[in-house]
N, C-alpha and C positions, 0 to 999 in steps of 0.2 A: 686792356680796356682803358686804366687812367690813358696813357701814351694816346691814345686816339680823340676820346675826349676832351685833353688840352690842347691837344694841336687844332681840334673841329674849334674850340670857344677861344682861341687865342685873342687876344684883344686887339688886334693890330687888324687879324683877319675879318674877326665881326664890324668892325669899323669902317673896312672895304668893302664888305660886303652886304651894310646895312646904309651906305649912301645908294640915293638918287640914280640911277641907273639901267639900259636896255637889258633886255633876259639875256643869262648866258648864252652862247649857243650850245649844243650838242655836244661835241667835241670838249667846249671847255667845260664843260659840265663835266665828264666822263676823266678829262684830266685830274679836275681837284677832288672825283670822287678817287683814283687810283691813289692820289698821292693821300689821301685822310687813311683809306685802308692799310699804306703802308708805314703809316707812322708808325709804327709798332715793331714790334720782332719779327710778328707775324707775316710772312710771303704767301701770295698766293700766285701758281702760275696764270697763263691767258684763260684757260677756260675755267678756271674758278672766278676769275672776276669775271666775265662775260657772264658767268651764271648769276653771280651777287649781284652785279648793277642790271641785268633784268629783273630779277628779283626784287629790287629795292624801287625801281620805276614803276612797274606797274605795281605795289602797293601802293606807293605814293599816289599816284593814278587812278585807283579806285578808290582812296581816302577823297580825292577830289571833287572825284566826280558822282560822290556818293552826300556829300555836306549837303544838308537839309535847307541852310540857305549862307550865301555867300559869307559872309561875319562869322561863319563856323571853321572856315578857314584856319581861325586863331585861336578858337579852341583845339582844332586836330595839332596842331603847332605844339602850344601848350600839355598835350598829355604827352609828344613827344619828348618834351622836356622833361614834363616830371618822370619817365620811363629811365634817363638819364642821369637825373638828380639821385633815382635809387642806384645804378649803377658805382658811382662816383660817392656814395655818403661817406665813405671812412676814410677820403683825403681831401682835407677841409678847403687845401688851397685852389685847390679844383672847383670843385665844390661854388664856390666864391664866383671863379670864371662863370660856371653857370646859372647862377644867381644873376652877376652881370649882365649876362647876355639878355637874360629871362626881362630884367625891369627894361633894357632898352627897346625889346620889342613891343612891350606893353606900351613904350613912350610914343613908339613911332608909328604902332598900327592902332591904338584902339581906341585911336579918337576923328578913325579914318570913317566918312559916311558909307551908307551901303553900295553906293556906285562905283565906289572906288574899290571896296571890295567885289562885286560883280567883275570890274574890270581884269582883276587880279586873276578871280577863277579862271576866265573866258581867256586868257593868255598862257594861264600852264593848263588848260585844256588843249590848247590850238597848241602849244610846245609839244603836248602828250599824244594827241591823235594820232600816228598812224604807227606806234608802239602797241601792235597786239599778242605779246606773248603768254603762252599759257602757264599757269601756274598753279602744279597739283591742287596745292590747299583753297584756292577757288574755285577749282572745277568740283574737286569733293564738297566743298558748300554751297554750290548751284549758285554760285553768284557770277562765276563767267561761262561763256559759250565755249564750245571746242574749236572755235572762230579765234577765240581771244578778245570776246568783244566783251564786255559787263553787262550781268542783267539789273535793272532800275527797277529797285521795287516798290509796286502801286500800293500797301500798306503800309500800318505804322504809324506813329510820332509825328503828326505837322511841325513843321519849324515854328519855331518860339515867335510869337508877336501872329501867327496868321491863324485863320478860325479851321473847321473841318469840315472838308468840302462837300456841297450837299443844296445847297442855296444861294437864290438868287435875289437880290434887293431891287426895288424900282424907285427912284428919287424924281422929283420934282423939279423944277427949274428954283426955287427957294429951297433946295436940297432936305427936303423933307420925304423919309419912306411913303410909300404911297402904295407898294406891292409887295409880296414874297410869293417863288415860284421855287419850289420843289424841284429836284432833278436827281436821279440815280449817279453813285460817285462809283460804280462799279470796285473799291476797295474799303478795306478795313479800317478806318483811320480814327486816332485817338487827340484829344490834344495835348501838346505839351505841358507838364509840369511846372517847371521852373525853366530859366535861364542859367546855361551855363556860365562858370565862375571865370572870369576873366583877371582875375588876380593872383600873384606869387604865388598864391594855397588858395585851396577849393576844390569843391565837387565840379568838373567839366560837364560832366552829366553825360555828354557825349561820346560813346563809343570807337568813333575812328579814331585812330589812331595810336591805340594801343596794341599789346600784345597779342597777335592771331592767333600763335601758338599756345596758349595759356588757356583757349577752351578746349576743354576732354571733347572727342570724337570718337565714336562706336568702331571700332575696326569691322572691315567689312571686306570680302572676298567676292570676286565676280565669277560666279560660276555659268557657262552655257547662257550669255545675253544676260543673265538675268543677278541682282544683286541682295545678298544675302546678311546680313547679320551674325553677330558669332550669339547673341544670345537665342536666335532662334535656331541656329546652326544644331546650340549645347538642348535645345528643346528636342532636333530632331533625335538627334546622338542617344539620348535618353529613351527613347523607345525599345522594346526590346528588338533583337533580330530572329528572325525566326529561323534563320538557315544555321546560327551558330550549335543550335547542338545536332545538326545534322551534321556538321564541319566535325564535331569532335564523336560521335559515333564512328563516322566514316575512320576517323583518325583511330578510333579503339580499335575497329574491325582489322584495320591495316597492322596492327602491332603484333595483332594474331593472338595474345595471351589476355584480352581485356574485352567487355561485354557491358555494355552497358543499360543497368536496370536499375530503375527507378526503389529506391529505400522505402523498405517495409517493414515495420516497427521501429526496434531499436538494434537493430545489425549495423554495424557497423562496416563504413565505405571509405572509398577513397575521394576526399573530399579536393579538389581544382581550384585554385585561385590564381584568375586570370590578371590580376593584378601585382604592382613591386612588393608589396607590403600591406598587413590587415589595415593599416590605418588608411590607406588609398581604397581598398577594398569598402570600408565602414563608411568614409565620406561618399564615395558612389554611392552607398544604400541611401543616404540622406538627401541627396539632390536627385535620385529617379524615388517614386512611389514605390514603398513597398509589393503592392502587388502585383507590379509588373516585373519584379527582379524574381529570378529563377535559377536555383544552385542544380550545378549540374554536378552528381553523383556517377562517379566510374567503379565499377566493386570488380575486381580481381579473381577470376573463377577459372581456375585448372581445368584447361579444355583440351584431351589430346589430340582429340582432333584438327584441330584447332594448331595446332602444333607442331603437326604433321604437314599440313595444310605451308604453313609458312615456312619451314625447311624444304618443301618441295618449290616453292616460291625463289625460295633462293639461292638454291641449286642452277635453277636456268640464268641468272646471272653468273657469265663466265669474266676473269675479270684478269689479266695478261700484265704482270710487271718487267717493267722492262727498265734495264740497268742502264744507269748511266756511261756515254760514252767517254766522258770526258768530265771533268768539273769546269765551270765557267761562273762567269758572272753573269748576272739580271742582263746587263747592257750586251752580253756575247748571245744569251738566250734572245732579246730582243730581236736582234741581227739574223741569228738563224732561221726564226720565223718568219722573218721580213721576206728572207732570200726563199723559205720556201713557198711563198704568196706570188 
């Protein structure tokens, strides 16, 4: 991670890369991300980068196209960095590099007007357009389509400086209100709090651009169309079954020497535990309701009939050993069977 870090803030390269200049194209793009990936020890063949630089564009790409309003640009920028800065804390000289980088960007974008930021989005939007790859952790968050397309969602947070929409003002020609008209905003909208921190330290406020992985998600199983949760899963689980002790009757009947009756007073049975150990057995009691948990009791009763019964049973299994012709190995068994298919 240092090795990639100092070669990404190099000071020769951010210098090139922070002058005046047309957007990369594609290709060059894709080249100086292979060469940052392999500064390191670290190799990856073609299809793991083809997976990591789709992977890395269309986040980028939805951090874009998701900024509440253009100037946030430099905050998703920014928590970038600080993501980095923890990376890199315990080699100072590093460290330093991106410090560096950090006050030049601050120099050179944050005293840029919003048009110029507008323009900025509106250009790695049009770079980004016709990039729609899918990408599990956004389909499982309903934030992209099975298209590849993003969905824009109509609640939330208005961007910092604008009101929440809902109304309409009428001015005068001396610019004097003169009306308000009411209108449905058909979403949930709040307003902003503060402004995010546009300096070396601070609260961003804003979310993109951080770790995606770092929120917990419910594992989830898709059964027959339909998608399930594991805690409702452990709800169903918990239920009793009711075929299980007809499962294990059947099984006593089958043994031939075992009956199964329900304990009456204090006689003593043979007591089942369907579990590795009492302590998995005692946590089960505590997460199902006691009175739906039901001890199945097998008591052991000398039945000669019964006995009779299953010797005659297994008598009509006749059962024919037959001697080896030869010794061979697995791979000679393999062969023979092969040949006689």
């Amino acid at each position: 991670m240092n090795d990639i870090v100092s070669t990404m803030f190099n000071k020769k390269f951010m210098e090139e890369l922070l002058k005046p200049q047309e957007l990369y194209s594609k290709k060059a793009l894709r080249t100086v991300f292979d060469r940052l990936a392999h500064a390191s020890i670290m190799k990856l063949n073609q299809a793991s980068m083809d997976k990591l630089y789709d992977l890395m564009t269309m986040a980028f790409k939805y951090q874009v196209l998701l900024c509440p309003r253009p100037k946030d640009l430099l905050l998703v920028t920014f928590n970038h960095m600080d993501a980095v800065k923890e990376f890199v804390r315990d080699s100072p000289s590093i460290l330093n590099q991106v410090d560096e980088t950090f006050r030049q960007l601050i120099e050179s974008y944050n005293c840029l007007p919003v048009g110029e930021f507008q323009l900025i989005r509106q250009t790695l939007l049009i770079f980004f357009q016709d990039l729609h790859v899918r990408v599990s952790i956004f389909l499982k968050d309903k934030v992209q389509n099975s298209n590849g397309r993003f969905v824009l969602p109509i609640s939330g947070p208005v961007p910092w400086g604008t009101e929440v929409p809902g109304l309409m003002r009428k001015f005068n020609y001396d610019g004097k209100e003169v009306k308000q008209m009411e209108f449905p905003a058909f979403g949930n909208y709040t307003s902003a709090l503060t402004e995010g921190s546009l300096n070396l330290f601070g609260d961003r406020i804003i979310k993109l651009g951080t770790n995606m992985y770092s929120v917990s998600r419910p594992v989830e199983t898709h059964m027959l169309g339909t998608t399930k949760s594991s805690a409702v899963r452990a709800k169903e689980n918990s239920a009793p079954n009711p075929l299980a002790k007809e499962e294990l009757n059947l099984l006593a009947r089958l043994l031939g020497g075992l009956d199964v009756k329900k304990p009456v007073g204090i006689e003593p049975g043979f007591r089942l535990n369907l579990f590795g150990t009492d302590e998995e057995e005692d946590h089960a009691v505590t997460v199902r309701p006691p009175e739906h948990s039901e001890v199945v009791n097998i008591q052991a009763i000398k039945d000669q009939q019964q006995r009779e019964e299953l010797v005659r049973i297994m008598a009509e299994f006749s059962v024919q050993e037959q001697q080896p012709r030869h010794t061979c190995s697995k791979g000679d068994d393999l062969l023979a069977m092969m040949d006689n298919l």
